[in-house]
N, C-alpha and C positions, 0 to 999 in steps of 0.2 A: 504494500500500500504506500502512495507516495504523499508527500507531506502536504499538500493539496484535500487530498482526501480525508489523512487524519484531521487536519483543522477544521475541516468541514461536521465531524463527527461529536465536538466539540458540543454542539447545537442538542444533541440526545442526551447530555450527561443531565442528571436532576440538578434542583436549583441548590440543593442538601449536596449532591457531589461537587457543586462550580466552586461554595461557599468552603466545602471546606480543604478545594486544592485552592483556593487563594489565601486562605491562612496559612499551608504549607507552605507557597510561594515565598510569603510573608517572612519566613523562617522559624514558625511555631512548630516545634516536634510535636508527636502523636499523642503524646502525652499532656503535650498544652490543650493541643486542640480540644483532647478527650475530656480535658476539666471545663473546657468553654463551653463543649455541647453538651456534660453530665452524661457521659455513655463512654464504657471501655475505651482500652487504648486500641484493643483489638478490631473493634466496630470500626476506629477511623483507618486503620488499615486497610479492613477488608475493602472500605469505600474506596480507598486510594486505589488499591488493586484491582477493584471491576473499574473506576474510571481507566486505569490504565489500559486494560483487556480491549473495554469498549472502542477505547480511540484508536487502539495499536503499538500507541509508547510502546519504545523496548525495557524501559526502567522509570523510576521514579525522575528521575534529574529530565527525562526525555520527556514524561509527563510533564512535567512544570515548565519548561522550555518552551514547549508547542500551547502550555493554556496562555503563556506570553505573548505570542506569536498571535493565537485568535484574539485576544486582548486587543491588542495592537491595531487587528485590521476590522474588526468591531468598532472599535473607536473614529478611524481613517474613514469607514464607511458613516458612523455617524453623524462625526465635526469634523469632516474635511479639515477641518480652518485650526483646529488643533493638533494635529499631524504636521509638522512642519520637515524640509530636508533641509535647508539652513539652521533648524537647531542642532543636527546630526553635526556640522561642519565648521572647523574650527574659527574661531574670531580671527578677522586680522588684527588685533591687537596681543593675539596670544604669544607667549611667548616659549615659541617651540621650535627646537633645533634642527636645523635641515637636514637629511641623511645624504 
């Protein structure tokens, strides 16, 4: 499946999976998140691991990558005008060494 595909798949995860891979994102372990939603450590895994299954991620770090990624073009799609590629690109006032 190529990564077109997976992002797309994004759109099937429940709003309980979205909510709690952007905690992980966040940097919350299993065991934070598990005290945030009062349910096992186990329970936030297993969610993490059907989202992963469901998109195709090959791992967790790949999960989280690609909910970035839809993040990203979710966003582009719905404020254009906050999507910028000039923020992407360095100032010219920066001061950064030529290679």
């Amino acid at each position: 499946m190529d990564s077109t595909a997976k992002l797309s798949r994004f759109g099937e995860l429940t709003p309980l999976q979205r909510y709690i891979l952007k905690l992980y994102g966040q940097g919350y372990s299993f065991r934070q998140i598990a005290e945030i939603r009062g349910v096992s450590q186990d329970s936030i895994q297993h969610t993490v691991f059907r989202a992963r299954i469901r998109v195709g991620a090959r791992n967790s770090r790949n999960l989280i990558f690609l909910y970035g990624a839809w993040i990203a073009l979710r966003l582009a799609k719905e404020r254009p005008d906050a999507v910028t590629t000039k923020a992407l690109a360095p100032s010219e006032d920066a001061n950064v060494p030529s290679v």
